[in-house]
ZAGU-9639 format. One record per atom (N, C-alpha, C, O): x, y, z; residue in three letters. Coordinates in steps of 0.02 Angstrom, whole numbers, padded with zeros to 5 digits, always signed. Example, Ala and Ser with C-alpha at 12.3 -4.5 7.8 and 13.67 -1.06 7.14 Angstrom:
BEGIN
+00660-00284+00390ala +00615-00225+00390ala +00660-00165+00390ala +00712-00166+00423ala +00642-00112+00354ser +00684-00053+00357ser +00645+00002+00394ser +00670+00057+00402ser 
This chain:
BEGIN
+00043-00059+00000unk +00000+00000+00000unk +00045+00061+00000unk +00090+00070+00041unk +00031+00098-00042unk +00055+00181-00029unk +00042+00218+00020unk -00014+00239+00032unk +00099+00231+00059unk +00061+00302+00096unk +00098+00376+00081unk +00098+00424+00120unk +00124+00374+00026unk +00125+00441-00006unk +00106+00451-00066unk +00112+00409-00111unk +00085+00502-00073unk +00042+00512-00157unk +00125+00512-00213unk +00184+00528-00205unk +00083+00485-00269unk +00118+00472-00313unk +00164+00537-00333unk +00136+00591-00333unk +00221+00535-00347unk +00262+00606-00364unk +00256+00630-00434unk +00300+00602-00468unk +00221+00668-00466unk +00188+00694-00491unk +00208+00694-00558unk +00258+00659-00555unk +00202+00709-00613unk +00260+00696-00696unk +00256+00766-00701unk +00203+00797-00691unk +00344+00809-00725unk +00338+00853-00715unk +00294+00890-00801unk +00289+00859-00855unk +00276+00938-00791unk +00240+00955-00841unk +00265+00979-00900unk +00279+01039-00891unk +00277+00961-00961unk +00348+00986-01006unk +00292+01046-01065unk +00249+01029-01105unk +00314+01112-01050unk +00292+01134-01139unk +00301+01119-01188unk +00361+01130-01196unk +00279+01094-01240unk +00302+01081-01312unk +00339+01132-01343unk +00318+01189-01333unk +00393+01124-01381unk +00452+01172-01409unk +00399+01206-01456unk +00346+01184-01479unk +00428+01265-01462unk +00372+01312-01533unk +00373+01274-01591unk +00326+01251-01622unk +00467+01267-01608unk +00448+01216-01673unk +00404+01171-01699unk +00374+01167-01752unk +00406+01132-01636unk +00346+01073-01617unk +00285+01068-01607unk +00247+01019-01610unk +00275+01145-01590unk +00206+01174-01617unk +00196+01186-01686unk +00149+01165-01720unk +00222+01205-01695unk +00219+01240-01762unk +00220+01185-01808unk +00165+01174-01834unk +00255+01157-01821unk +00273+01070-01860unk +00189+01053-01854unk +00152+01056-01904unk +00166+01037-01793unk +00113+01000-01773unk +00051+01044-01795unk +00000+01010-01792unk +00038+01106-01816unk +00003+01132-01823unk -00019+01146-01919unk -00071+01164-01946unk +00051+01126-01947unk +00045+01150-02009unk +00035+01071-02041unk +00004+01072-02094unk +00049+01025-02027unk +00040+00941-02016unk -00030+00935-02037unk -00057+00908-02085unk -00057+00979-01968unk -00120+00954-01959unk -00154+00998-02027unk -00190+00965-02065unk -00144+01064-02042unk -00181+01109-02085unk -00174+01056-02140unk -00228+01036-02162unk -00120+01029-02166unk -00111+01009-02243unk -00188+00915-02219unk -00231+00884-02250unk -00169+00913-02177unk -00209+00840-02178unk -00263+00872-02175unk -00298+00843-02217unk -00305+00934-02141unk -00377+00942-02147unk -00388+00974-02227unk -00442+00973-02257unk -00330+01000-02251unk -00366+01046-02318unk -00333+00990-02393unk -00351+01008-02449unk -00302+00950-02390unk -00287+00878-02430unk -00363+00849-02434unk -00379+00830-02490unk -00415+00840-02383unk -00464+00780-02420unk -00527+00833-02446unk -00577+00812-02476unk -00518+00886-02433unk -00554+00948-02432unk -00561+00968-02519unk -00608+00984-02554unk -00508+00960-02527unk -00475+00988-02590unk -00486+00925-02646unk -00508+00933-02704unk -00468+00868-02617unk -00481+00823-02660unk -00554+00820-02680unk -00575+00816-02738unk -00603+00822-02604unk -00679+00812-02636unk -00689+00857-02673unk -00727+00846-02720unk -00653+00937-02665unk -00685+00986-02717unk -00679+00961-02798unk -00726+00962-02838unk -00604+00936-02815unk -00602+00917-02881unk -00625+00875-02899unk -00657+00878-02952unk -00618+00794-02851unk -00636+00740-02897unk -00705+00712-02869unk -00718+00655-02887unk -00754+00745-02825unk -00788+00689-02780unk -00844+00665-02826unk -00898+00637-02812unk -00820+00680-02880unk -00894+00602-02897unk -00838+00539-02934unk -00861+00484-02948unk -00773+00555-02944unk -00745+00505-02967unk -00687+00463-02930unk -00648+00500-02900unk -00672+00391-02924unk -00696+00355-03001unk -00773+00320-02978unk -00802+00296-03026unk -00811+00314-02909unk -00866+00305-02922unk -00927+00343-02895unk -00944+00338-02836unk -00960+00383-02944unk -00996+00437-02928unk -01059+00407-02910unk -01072+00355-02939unk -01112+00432-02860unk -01176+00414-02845unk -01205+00439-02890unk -01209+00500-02892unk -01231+00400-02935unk -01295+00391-02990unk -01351+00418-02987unk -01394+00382-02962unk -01374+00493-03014unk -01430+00509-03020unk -01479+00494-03076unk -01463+00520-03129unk -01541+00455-03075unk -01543+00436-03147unk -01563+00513-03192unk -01588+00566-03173unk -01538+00487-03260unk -01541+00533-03303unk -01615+00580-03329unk -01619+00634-03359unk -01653+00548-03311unk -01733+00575-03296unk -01745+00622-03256unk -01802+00645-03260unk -01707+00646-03212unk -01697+00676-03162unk -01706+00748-03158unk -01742+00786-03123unk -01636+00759-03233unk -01617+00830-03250unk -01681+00890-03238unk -01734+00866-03218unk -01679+00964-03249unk -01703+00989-03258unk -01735+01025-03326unk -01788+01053-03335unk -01679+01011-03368unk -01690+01051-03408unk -01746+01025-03466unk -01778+00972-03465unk -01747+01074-03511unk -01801+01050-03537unk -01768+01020-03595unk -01814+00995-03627unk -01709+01008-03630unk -01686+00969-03660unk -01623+00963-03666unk -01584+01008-03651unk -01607+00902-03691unk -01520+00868-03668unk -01525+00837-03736unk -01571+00821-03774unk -01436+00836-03736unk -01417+00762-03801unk -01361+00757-03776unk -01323+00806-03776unk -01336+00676-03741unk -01265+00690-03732unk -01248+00624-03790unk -01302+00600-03808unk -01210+00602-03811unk -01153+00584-03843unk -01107+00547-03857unk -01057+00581-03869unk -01096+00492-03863unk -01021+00466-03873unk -00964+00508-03930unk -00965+00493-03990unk -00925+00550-03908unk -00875+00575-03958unk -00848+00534-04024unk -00859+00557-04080unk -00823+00491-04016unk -00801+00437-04056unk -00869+00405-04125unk -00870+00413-04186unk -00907+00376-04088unk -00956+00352-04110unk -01025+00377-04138unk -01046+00351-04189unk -01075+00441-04096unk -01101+00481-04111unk -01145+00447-04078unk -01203+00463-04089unk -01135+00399-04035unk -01204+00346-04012unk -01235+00381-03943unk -01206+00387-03889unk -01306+00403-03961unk -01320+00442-03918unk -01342+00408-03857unk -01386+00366-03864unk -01317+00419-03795unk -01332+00402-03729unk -01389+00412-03705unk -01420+00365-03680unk -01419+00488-03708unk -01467+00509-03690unk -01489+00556-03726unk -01447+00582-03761unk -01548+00579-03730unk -01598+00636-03779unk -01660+00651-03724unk -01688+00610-03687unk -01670+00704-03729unk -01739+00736-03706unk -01738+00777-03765unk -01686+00803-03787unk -01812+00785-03799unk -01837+00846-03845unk -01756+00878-03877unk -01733+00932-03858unk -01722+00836-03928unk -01679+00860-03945unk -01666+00897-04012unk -01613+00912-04041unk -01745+00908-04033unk -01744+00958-04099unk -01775+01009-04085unk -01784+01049-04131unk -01812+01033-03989unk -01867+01065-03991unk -01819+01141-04014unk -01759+01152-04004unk -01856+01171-04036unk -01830+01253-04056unk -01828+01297-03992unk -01876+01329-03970unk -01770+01294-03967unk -01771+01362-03892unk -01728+01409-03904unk -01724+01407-03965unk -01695+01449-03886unk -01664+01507-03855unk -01585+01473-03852unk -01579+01434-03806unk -01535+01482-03888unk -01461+01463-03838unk -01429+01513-03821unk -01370+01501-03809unk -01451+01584-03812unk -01415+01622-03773unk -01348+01611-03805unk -01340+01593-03864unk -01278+01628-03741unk -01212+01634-03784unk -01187+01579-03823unk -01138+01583-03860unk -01230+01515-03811unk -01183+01471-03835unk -01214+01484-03926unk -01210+01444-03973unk -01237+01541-03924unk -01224+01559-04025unk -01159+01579-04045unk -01145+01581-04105unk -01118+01595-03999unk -01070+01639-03987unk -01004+01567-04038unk -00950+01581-04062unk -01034+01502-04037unk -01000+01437-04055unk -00998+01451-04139unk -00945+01460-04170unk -01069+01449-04171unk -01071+01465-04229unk -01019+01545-04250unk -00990+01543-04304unk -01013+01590-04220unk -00979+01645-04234unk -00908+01608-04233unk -00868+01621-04277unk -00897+01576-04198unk -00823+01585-04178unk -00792+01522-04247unk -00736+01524-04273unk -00850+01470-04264unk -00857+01466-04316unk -00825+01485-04381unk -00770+01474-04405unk -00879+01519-04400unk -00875+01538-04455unk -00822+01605-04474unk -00813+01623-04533unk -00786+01644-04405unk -00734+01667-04423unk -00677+01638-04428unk -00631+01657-04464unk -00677+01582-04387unk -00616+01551-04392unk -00598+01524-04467unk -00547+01536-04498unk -00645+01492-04483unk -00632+01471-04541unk -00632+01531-04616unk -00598+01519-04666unk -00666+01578-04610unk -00673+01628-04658unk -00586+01659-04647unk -00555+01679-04696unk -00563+01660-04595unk -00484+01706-04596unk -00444+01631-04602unk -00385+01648-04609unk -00447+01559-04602unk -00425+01528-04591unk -00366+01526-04531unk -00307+01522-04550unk -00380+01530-04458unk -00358+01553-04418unk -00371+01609-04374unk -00432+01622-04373unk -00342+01643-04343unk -00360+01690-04315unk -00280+01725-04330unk -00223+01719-04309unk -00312+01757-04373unk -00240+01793-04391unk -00302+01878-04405unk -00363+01884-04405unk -00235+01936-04419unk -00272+01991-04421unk -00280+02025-04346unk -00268+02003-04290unk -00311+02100-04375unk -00333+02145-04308unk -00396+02173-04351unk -00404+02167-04412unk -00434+02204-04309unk -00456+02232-04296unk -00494+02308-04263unk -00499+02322-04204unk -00515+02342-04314unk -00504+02417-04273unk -00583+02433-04266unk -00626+02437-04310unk -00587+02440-04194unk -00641+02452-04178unk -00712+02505-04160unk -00712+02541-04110unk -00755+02503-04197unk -00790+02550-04220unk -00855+02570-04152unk -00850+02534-04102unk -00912+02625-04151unk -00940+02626-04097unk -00979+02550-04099unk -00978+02507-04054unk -01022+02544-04178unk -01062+02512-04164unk -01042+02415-04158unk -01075+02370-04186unk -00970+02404-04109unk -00964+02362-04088unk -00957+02345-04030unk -00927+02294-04011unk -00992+02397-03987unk -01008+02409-03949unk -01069+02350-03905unk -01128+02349-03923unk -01053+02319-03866unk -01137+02273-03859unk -01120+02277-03765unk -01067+02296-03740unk -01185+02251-03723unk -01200+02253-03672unk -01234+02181-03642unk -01282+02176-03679unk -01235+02141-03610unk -01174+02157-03545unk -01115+02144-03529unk -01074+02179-03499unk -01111+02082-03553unk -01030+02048-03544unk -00987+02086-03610unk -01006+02074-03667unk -00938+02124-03600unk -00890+02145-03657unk -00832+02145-03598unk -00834+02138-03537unk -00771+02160-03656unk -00706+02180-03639unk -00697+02226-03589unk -00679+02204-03534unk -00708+02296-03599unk -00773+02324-03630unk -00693+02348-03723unk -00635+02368-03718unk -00720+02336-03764unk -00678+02371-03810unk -00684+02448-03826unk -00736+02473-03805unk -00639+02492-03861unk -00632+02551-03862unk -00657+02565-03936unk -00634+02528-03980unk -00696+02606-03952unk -00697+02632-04032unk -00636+02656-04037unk -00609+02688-03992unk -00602+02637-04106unk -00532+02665-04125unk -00465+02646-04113unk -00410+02665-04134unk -00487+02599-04071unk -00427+02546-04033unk -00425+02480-04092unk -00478+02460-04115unk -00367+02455-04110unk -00359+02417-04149unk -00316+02348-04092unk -00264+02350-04059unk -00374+02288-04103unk -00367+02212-04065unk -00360+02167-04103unk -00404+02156-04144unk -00315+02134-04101unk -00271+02066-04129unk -00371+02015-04127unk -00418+02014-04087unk -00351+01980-04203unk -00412+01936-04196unk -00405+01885-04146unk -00451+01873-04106unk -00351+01855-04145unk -00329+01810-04074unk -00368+01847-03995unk -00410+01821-03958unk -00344+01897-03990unk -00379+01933-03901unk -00478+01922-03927unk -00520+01899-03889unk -00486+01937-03969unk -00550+01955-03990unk -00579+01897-03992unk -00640+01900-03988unk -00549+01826-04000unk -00576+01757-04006unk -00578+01736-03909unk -00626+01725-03873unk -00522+01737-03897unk -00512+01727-03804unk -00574+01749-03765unk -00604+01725-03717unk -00581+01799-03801unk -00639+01855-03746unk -00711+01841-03777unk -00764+01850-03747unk -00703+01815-03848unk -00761+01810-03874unk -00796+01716-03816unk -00848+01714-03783unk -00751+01663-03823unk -00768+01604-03794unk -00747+01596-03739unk -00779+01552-03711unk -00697+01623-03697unk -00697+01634-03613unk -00728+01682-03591unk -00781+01661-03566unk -00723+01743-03586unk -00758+01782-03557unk -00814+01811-03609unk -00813+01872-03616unk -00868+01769-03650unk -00907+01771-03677unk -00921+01851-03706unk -00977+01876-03700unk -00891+01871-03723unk -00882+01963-03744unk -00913+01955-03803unk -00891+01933-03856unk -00995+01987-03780unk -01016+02036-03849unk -01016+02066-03900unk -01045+02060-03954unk -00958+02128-03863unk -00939+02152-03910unk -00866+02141-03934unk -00831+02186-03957unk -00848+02079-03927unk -00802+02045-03957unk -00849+01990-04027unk -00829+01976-04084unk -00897+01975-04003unk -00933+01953-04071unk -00951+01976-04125unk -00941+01953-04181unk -00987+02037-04106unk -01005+02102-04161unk -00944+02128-04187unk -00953+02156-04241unk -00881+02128-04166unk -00830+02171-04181unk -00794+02103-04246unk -00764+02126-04295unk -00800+02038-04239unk -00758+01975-04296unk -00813+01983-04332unk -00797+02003-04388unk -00889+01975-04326unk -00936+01977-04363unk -00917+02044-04428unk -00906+02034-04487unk -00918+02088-04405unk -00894+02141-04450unk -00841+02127-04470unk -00848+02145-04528unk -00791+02107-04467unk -00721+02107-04500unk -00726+02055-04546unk -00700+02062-04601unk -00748+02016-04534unk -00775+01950-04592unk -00804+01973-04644unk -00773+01972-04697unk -00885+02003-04641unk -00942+02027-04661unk -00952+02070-04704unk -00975+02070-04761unk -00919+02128-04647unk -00954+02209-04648unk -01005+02222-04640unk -01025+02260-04684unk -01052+02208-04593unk -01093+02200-04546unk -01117+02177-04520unk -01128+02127-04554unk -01155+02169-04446unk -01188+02118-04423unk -01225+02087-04480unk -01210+02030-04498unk -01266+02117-04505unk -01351+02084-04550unk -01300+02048-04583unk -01304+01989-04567unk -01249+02060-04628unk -01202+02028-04680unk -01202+01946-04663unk -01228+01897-04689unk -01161+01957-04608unk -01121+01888-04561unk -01192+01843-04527unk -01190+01781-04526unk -01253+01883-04498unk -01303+01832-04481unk -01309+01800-04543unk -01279+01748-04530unk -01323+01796-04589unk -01331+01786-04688unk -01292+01709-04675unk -01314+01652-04679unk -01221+01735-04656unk -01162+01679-04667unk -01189+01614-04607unk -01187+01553-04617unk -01216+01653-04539unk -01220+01624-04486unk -01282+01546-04531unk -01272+01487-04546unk -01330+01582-04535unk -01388+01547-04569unk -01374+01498-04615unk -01369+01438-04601unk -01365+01527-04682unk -01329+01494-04725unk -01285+01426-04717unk -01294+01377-04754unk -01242+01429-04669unk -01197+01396-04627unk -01256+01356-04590unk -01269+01302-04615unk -01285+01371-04547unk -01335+01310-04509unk -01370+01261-04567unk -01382+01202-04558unk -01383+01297-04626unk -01436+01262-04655unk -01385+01197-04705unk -01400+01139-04715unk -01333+01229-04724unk -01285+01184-04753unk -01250+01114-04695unk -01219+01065-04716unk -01266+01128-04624unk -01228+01084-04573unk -01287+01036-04561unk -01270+00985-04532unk -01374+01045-04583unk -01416+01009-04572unk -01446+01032-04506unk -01474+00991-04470unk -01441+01093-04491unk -01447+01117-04439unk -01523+01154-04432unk -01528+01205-04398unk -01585+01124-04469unk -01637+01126-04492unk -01685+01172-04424unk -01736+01204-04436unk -01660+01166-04367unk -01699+01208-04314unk -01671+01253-04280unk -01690+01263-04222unk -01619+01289-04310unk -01593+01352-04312unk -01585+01394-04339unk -01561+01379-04393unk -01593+01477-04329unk -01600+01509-04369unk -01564+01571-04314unk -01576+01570-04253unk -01537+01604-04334unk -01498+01675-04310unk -01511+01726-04329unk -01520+01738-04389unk -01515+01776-04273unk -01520+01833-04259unk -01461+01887-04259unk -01455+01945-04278unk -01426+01846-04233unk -01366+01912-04229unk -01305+01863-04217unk -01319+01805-04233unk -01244+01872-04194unk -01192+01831-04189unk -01186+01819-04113unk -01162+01765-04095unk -01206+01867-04065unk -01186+01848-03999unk -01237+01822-03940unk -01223+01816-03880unk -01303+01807-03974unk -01341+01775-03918unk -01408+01814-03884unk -01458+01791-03857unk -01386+01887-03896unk -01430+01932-03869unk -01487+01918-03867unk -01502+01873-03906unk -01549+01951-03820unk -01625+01949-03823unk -01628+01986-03906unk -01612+02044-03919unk -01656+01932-03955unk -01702+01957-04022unk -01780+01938-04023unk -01811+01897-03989unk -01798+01974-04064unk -01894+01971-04083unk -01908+01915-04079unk -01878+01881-04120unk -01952+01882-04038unk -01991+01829-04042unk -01974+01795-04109unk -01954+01833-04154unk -01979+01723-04122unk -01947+01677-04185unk -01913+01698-04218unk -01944+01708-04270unk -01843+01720-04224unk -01781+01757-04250unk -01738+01713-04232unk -01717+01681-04280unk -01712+01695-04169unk -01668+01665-04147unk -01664+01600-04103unk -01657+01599-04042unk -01669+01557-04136unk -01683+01464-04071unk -01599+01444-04128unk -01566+01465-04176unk -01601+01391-04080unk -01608+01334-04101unk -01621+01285-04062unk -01664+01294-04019unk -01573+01199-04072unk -01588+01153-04033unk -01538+01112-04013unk -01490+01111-04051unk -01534+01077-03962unk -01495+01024-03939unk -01468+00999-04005unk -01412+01021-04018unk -01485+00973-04032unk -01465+00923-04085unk -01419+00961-04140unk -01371+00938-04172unk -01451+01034-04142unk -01402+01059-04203unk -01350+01110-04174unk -01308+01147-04201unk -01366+01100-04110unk -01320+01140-04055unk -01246+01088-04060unk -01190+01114-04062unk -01255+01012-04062unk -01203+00988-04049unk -01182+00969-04101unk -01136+00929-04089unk -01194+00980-04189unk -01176+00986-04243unk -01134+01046-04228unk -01080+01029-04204unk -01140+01097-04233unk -01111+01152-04226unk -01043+01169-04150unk -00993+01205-04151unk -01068+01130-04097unk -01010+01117-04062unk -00964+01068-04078unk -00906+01086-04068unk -00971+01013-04101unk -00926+00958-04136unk -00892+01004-04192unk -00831+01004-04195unk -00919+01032-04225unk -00864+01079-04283unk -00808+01127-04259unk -00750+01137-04278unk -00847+01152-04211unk -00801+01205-04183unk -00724+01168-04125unk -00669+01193-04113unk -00747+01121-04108unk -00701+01104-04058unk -00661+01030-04097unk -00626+00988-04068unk -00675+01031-04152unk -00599+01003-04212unk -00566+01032-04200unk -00515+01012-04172unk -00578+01092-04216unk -00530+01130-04210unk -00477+01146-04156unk -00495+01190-04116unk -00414+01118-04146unk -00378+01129-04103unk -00366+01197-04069unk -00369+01198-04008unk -00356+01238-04094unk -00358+01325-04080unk -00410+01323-04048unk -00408+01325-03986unk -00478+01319-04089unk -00546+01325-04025unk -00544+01293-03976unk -00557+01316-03920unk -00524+01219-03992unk -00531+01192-03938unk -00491+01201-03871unk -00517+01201-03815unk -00436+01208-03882unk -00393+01241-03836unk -00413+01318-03798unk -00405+01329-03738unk -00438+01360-03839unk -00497+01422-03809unk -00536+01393-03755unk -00527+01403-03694unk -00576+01360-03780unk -00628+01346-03754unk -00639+01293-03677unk -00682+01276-03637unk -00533+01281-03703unk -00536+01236-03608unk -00511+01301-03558unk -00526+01292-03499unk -00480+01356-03569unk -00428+01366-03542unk -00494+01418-03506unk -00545+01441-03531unk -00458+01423-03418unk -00491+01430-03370unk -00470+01525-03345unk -00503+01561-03307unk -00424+01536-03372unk -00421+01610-03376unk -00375+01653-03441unk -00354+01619-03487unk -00368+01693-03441unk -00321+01733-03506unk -00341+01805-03480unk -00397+01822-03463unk -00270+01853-03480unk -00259+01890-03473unk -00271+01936-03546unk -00277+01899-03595unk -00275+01996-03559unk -00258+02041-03625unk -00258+02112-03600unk -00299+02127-03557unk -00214+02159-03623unk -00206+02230-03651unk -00246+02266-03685unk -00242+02257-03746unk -00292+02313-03665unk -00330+02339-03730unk -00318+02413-03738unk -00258+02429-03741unk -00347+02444-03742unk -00379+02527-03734unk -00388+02543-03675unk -00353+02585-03646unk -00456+02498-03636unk -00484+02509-03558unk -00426+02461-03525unk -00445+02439-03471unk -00386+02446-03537unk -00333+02423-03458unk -00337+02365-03482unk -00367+02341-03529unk -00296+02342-03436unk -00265+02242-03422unk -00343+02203-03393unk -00372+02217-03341unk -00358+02163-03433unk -00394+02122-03414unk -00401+02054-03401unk -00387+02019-03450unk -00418+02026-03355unk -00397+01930-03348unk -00481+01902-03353unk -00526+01902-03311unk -00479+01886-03401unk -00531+01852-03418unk -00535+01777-03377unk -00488+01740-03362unk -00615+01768-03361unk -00595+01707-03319unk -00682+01650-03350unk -00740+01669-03351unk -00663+01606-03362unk -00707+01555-03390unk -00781+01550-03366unk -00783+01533-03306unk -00830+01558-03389unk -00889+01538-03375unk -00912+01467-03354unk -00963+01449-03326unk -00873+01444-03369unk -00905+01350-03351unk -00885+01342-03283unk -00828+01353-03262unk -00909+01332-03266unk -00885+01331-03184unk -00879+01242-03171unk -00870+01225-03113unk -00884+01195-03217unk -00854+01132-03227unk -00766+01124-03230unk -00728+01080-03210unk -00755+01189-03264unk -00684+01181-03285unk -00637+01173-03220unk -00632+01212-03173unk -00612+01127-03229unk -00570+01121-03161unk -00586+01114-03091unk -00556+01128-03040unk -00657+01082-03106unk -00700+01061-03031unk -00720+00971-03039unk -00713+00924-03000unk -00754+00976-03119unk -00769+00907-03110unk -00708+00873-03165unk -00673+00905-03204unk -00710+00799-03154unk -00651+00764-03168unk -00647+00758-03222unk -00683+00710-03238unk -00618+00784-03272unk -00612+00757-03358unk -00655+00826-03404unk -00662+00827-03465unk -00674+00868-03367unk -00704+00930-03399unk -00648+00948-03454unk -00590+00954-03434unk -00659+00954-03506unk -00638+00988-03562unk -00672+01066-03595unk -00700+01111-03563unk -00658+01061-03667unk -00690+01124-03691unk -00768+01146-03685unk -00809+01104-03702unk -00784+01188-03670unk -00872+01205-03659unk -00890+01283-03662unk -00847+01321-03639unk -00954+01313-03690unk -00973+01378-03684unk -01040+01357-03670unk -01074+01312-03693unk -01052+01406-03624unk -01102+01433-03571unk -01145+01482-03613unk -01127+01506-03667unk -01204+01493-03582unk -01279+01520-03607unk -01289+01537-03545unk -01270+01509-03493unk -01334+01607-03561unk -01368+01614-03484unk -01395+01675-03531unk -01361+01703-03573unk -01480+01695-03512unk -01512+01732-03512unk -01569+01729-03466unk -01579+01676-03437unk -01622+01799-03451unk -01668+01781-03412unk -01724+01716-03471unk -01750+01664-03451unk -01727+01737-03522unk -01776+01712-03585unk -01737+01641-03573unk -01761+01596-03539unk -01693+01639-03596unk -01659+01590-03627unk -01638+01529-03570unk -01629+01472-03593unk -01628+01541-03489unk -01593+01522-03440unk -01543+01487-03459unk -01514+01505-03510unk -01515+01415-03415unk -01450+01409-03429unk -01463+01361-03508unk -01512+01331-03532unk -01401+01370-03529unk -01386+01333-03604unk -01312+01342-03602unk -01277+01390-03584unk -01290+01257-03635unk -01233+01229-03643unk -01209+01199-03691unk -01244+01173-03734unk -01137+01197-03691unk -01116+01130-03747unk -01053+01118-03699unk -01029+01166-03669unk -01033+01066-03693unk -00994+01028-03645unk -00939+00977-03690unk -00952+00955-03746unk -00894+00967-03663unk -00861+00883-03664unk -00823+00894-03618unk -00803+00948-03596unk -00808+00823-03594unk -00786+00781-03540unk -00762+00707-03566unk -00789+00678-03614unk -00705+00679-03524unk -00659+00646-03557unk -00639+00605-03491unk -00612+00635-03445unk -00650+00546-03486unk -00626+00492-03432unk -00584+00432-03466unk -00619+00396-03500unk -00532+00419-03463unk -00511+00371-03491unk -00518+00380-03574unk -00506+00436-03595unk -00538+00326-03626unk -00529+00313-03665unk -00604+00345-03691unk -00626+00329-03746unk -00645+00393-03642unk -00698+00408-03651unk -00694+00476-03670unk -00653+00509-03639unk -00733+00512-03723unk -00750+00568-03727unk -00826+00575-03751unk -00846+00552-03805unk -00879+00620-03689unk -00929+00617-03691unk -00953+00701-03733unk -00900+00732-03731unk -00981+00726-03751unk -01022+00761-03761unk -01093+00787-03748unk -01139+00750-03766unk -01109+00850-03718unk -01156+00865-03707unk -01189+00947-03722unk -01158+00999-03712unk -01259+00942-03747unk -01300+01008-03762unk -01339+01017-03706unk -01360+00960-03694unk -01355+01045-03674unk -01431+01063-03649unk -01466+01160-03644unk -01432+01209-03629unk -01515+01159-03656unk -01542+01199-03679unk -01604+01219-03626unk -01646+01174-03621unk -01614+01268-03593unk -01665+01284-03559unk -01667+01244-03503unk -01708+01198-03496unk -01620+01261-03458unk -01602+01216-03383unk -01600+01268-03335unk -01571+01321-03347unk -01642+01252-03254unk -01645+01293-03219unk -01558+01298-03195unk -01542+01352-03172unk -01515+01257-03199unk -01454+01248-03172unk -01411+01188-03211unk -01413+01128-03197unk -01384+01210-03248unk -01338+01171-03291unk -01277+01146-03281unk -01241+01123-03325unk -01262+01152-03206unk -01212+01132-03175unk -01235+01061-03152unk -01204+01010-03164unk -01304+01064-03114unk -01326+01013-03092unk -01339+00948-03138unk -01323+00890-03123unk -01359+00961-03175unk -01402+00934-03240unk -01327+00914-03270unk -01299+00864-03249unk -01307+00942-03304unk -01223+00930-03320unk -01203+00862-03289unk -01196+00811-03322unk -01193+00866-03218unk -01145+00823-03186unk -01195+00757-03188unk -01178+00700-03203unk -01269+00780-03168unk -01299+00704-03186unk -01300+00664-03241unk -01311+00603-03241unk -01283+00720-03316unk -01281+00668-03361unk -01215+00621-03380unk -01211+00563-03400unk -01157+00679-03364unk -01114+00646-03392unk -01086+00588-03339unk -01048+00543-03359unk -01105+00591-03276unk -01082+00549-03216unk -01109+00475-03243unk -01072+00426-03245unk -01182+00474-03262unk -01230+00422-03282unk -01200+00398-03356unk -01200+00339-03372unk -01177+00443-03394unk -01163+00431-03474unk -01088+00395-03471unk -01071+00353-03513unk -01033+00423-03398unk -00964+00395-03415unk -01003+00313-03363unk -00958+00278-03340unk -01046+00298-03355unk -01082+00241-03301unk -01087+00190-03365unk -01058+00136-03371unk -01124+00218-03405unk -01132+00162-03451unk -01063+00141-03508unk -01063+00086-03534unk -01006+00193-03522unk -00960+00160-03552unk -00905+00151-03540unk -00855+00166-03573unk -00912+00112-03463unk -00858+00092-03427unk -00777+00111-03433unk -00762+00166-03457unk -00750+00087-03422unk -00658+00094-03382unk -00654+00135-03459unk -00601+00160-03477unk 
């Protein structure tokens, strides 16, 4: 038996280093699985929403390779695509300059509202800055401004825009202007289906396609240094996101063209008139890379 209390352990501070070590240890282990769920958490096995699910009011996604369609909702109905017209523009200049070569000197009436550069009348822009801003930071009046240099005027280049749909089989589209804007009642739809005719053309193209992944770009103009930063908010969140342009109007709501790439997979996707196309997005292609395995 004891009859004196135990002699006590003396009490040691931990060295600062040893704090400090232990403290930054711990930061990287809490913001490591943090970081991981932000990028990859539906992959490699994502919880399955079925594809019925979506919101929007129509989808087509895709096999790249094959053309074998996964899924369809209403994929000829005639709606609204907002910026993603901005695909056909980028289009049909690319190929009319063969490249993006040239400048541009810019006049008032290339002027457009809301998303621009903003560009300067009288300021002369490399067609290259004018393509960046036209498919990352979806710039207006970066559309109206190639439209004219192609053309010589908007009305000219819608002509080419049209023309161009009707030659791609693109039978439920018809254009208004080059950049998407609110036009007069039946002027401007199209559809899923000839949405992703017209995105498959554009993203052959290596140059576009490379635009159309890249998640920011800086440029020089008239009004100051600007860093343009991507509308897809897929890019660099979900796993295998590739090239895509974004739609958004109040008329029009969200509208897309997408690809995504897992393995030996490259999926494709339109949707057109979605309360949230982020959501809708991740359910199809999560379900679409489900069915064509490893």
């Amino acid at each position: 038996m004891l009859n004196t209390a135990p002699r006590p352990l003396l009490k040691r501070l931990p060295h600062p280093l040893t704090l400090a070590l232990t403290f930054w240890l711990g930061l990287l282990c809490w913001m490591a699985p943090v970081s991981a769920q932000y990028q990859f958490r539906d992959y490699p096995h994502p919880k399955l929403t079925p594809p019925d699910e979506i919101k929007s009011r129509s989808a087509l996604l895709i096999r790249a390779d094959t053309g074998e369609v996964l899924y369809a909702r209403n994929p000829d109905e005639r709606l609204l695509p907002a910026s993603t017209t901005k695909l056909m523009t980028a289009l049909i200049v690319y190929e009319k300059l063969g490249g993006m070569k040239g400048s541009v000197t810019i006049t008032e009436n290339d002027r457009a509202e809301p998303s621009n550069v903003p560009l300067v009348p009288g300021e002369t822009v490399s067609v290259d800055k004018l393509f960046h801003a036209l498919l990352i930071e979806s710039a207006n009046d970066s559309a109206r401004a190639l439209a004219r240099y192609v053309a010589g005027s908007d009305e000219a280049f819608v002509k080419m825009m049209n023309d161009r749909a009707l030659a791609m089989g693109c039978f439920n589209t018809h254009f208004n202007n080059p950049n998407g804007l609110p036009a007069p009642n039946g002027t401007h739809y199209s559809s899923c289906a000839d949405m992703m005719k017209i995105f498959q053309a554009v993203i052959a193209y290596p140059d576009l396609r490379k635009i159309c992944s890249t998640k920011e770009y800086t440029v020089t103009t008239a009004s100051g240094t600007h860093t343009f930063h991507n509308h897809n908010k897929l890019l660099g969140y979900y796993f295998g996101m590739g090239p895509a342009k974004t739609g958004w109007t109040v008329a029009a709501r969200h509208t897309y063209a997408a690809s995504a790439t897992r393995g030996n997979h490259e999926l494709l996707l339109t949707l057109l008139d979605s309360p949230n196309k982020w959501v809708d997005a991740q359910i199809l292609f999560n379900w679409g890379f489900a069915q064509t395995g490893p």
